[in-house]
N, C-alpha and C positions, 0 to 999 in steps of 0.2 A: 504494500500500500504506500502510494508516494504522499509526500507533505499534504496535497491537494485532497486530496481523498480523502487520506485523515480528520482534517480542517470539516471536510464537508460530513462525514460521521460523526464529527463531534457533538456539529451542530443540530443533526436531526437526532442524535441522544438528549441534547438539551431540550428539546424541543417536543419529544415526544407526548406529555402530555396536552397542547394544545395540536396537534396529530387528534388524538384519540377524541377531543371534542371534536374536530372538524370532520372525523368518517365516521359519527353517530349516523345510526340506522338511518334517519331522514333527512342525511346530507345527501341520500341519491335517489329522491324523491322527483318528478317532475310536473310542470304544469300542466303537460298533458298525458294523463295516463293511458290513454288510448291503445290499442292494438298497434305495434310496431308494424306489424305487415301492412297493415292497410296505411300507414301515414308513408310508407317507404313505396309502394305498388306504384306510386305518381312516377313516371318517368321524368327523370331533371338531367338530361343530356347539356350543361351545363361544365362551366369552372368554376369554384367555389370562391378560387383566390386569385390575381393579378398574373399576367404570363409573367413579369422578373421574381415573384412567390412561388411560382411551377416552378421554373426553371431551377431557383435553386432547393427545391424537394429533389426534382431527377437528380441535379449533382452531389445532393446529399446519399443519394439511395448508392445512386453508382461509386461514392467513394467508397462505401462502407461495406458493400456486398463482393467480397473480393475471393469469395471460391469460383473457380473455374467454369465449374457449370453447377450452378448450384440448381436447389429447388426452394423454392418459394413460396408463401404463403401470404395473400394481401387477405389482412383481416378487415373484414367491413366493406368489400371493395364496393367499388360502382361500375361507368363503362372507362374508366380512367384509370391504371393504376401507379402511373409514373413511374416507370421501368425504362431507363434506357433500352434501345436497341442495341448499347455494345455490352450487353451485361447478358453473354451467352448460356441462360438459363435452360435444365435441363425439362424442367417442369415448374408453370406457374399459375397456383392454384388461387382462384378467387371463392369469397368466402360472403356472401351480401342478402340482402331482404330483395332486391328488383329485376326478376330474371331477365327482362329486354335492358339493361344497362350491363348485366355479367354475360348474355351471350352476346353483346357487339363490343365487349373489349378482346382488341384485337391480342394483346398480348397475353392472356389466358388459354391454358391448355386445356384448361378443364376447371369446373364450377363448382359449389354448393351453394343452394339454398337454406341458410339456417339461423335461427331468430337466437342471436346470442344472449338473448336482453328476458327471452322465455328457460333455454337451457343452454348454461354455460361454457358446458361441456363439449368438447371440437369435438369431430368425428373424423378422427386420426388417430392411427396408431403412433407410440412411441418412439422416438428419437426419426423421426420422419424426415426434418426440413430443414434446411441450412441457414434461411432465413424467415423471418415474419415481420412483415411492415402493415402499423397501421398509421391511416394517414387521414387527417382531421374529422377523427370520429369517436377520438378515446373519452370524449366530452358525453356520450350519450348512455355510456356503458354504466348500467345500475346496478354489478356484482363486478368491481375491476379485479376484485383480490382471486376471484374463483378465475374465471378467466387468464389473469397472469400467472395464477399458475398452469394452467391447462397449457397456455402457451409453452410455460419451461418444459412442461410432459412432452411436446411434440417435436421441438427443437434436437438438435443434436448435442454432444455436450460441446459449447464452445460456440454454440450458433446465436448467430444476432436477431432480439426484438429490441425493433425499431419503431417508432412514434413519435409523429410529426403533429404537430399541429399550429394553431394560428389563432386570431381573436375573433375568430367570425362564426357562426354560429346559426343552424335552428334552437331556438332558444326555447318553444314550448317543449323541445325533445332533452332540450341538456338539465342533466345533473343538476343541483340543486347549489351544491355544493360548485360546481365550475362553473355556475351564472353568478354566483356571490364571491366568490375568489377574484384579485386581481391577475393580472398575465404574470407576474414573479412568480405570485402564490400559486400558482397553476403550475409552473413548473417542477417545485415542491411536492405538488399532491401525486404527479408521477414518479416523481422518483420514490415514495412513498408507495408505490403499487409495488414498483419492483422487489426494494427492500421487504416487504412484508410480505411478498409469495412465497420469499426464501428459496428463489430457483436461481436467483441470477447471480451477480458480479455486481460491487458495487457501482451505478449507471455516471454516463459522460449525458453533458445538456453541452449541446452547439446555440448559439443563438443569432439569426440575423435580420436585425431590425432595424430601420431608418435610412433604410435605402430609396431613393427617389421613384416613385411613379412612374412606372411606363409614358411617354410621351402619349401614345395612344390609347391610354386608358381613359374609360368614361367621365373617372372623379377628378382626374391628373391638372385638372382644371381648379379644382380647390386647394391646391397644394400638401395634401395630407401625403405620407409618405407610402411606401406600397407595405403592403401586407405583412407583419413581419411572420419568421418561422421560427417556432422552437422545437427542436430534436432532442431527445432522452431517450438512451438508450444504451443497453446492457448487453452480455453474454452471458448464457445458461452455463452456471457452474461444472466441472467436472472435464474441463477442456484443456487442451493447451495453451500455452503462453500465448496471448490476444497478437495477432499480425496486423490486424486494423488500424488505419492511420489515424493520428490525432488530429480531427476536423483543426481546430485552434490553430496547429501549423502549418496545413496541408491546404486550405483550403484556399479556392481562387478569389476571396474576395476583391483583392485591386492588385496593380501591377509596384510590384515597391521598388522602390529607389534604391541603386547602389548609396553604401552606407556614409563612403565618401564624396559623393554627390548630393545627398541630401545633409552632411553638414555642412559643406558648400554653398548651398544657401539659406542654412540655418546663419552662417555668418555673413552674411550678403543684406539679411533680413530689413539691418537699418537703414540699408538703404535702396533696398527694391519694395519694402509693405507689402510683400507678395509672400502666402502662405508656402513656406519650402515643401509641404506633401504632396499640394495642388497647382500651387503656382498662382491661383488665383488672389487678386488685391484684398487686403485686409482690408478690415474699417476700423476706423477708431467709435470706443467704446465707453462711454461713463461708467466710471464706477459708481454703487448704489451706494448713498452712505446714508445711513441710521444710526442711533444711537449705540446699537449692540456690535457694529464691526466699523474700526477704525482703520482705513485706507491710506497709506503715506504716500498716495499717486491719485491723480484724479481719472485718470484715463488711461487706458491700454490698446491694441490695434487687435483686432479679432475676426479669424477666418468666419466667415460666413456662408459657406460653399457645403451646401447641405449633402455635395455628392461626394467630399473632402475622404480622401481613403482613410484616413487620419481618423477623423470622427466615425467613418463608418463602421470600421475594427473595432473601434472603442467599445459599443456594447457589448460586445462579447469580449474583449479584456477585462472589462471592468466586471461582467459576469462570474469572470472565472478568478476573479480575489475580492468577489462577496461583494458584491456591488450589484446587484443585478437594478435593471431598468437604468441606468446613470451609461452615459459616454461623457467624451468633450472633446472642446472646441481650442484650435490650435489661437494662442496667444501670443503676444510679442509686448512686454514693458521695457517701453522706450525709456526711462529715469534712471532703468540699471543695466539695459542693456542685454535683456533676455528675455531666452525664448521661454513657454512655461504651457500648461494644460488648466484650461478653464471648466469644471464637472458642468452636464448641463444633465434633466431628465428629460426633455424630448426637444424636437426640435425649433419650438418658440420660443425656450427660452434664453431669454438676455435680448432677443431682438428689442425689447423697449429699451434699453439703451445706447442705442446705435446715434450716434451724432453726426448732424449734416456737416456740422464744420469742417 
């Protein structure tokens, strides 16, 4: 177990008694109790989430699924199950409540129809599947602990469940408990499935959020950022040493700067006000001043470039040393002559102090 892990055990020890309020029986209560079959039977050939939130699901799945030809299991599927084409699977089983959405995904070899949310239990045999991905549906699931574990029964030993999800939601269908949770606390209560089936590996959470808007998206006009995605995800105990790459290193988030080019113009900074991650102009920025923080500067220059690789990494840096929901925003204090990280929680803030001067 590395530092990390530890750190992060620590704290779900601490914390375990407000755990055990929050998975009280009628945390997984819903608004509408209705027959799942029949609210699912609606065909919604649809995307739930923005195509740059697809996209990076498929490169989440493809980095992570790295047996040869493996088999597969999309729990909850639809006509979608975001599977690359270069991810030479031997078999890929879909598992959903709308049988015209599981026979036209094309990437399914084969189906089940079966109401997880009635009986928990897959209908698989034992050490079955290399992998299992579910992907924004673990929100609806009203028995998660029967289920995760059912899942560790079908896995291989060492095989990956994988669960993706996002902030979006049928909401008469979600959990009680993950319509009242914010998106950190939401992260939390999954890895809290896995810990508590007692099948898994202690779980890894990728996170990527506050990425810009497809240009051609329908909202992309209100400036809200695209979709974010959060991954948690584990390996079934009893396996070898994990091959799997660390999302946090590995992934393609932005193209980074040799180390010596970007102090290059981290020292340049005073005199181009050009953010060295992006290159794009700073602005200068007032600082707030109240009575409870005392400022020995009045103002600073402050990247603004909400597409900044800089900020965009930062949710998941700041993720992964207990920060979750916090990034920031690249700085330059002109009075001493350096460069510095401004925390924000999403991406409006400090805009109110941006000066025309």
């Amino acid at each position: 177990m590395n530092e990390g892990q530890a750190a992060k055990h620590k704290a779900m020890t601490e914390s375990s008694s407000r755990r055990d309020f929050l998975l009280a029986e009628d945390s997984f209560s819903r608004l509408d109790e209705s027959d799942d079959a029949i609210f699912y039977e609606t065909d919604r050939f649809v995307q739930h989430l923005d195509s740059l939130a697809l996209s990076t699901v498929e490169e989440i799945i493809q980095e992570l699924v790295i047996e040869e030809t493996p088999v597969i299991l999309d729990l909850m599927a639809g006509w979608d199950s975001h599977i690359s084409s270069s991810i030479q699977a031997q078999r890929v089983v879909g598992l959903g409540l709308n049988r015209n959405e599981l026979s036209r995904n094309e990437i399914l070899t084969d189906w089940v129809y079966h109401d997880l949310n009635k009986d928990p239990s897959l209908p698989f045999p034992d050490n079955t599947f290399d992998a299992v991905l579910n992907v924004v549906s673990v929100d609806y699931i009203i028995r998660p602990l029967d289920i995760f574990r059912e899942v560790g029964r079908i896995l291989k030993p060492g095989g990956l469940f994988l669960v993706i999800f996002s902030n979006r939601m049928f909401e008469q269908k979600a959990v009680k408990i993950w319509r009242q949770s914010g998106e950190e606390e939401r992260i939390v209560l999954v890895e809290e499935f896995f810990n508590r089936s007692g099948m898994f590996g202690i779980p890894d959470v990728f996170v990527s959020k506050g990425k810009p808007r497809p240009k051609d998206d329908k909202y992309a006009h209100l400036g809200v950022p695209s979709d974010p995605i959060y991954a948690v995800y584990a390996e079934k105990s009893g396996g070898e040493a994990s091959k799997r790459p660390d999302l946090s290193l590995s992934w393609p988030l932005t193209d980074f700067l040799d180390q010596g080019e970007l102090e290059r113009r981290k020292a340049a900074v005073k005199d181009t006000l050009r953010c060295p991650h992006c290159n794009h102009g700073l602005l200068k920025w007032e600082l707030p001043q109240n009575p409870f923080t005392e400022w020995d500067m009045e103002f600073m220059f402050v990247c603004f470039n909400d597409t900044c690789p800089y900020l965009v990494r930062g949710w998941e840096v700041m993720h992964r040393q207990g920060n979750t929901g916090l990034s920031y925003r690249f700085a330059y204090n002109p009075d001493r002559d350096h460069c510095m990280s401004v925390p924000i929680p999403n991406l409006d803030a400090l805009r109110e102090g941006i000066s025309d001067d």
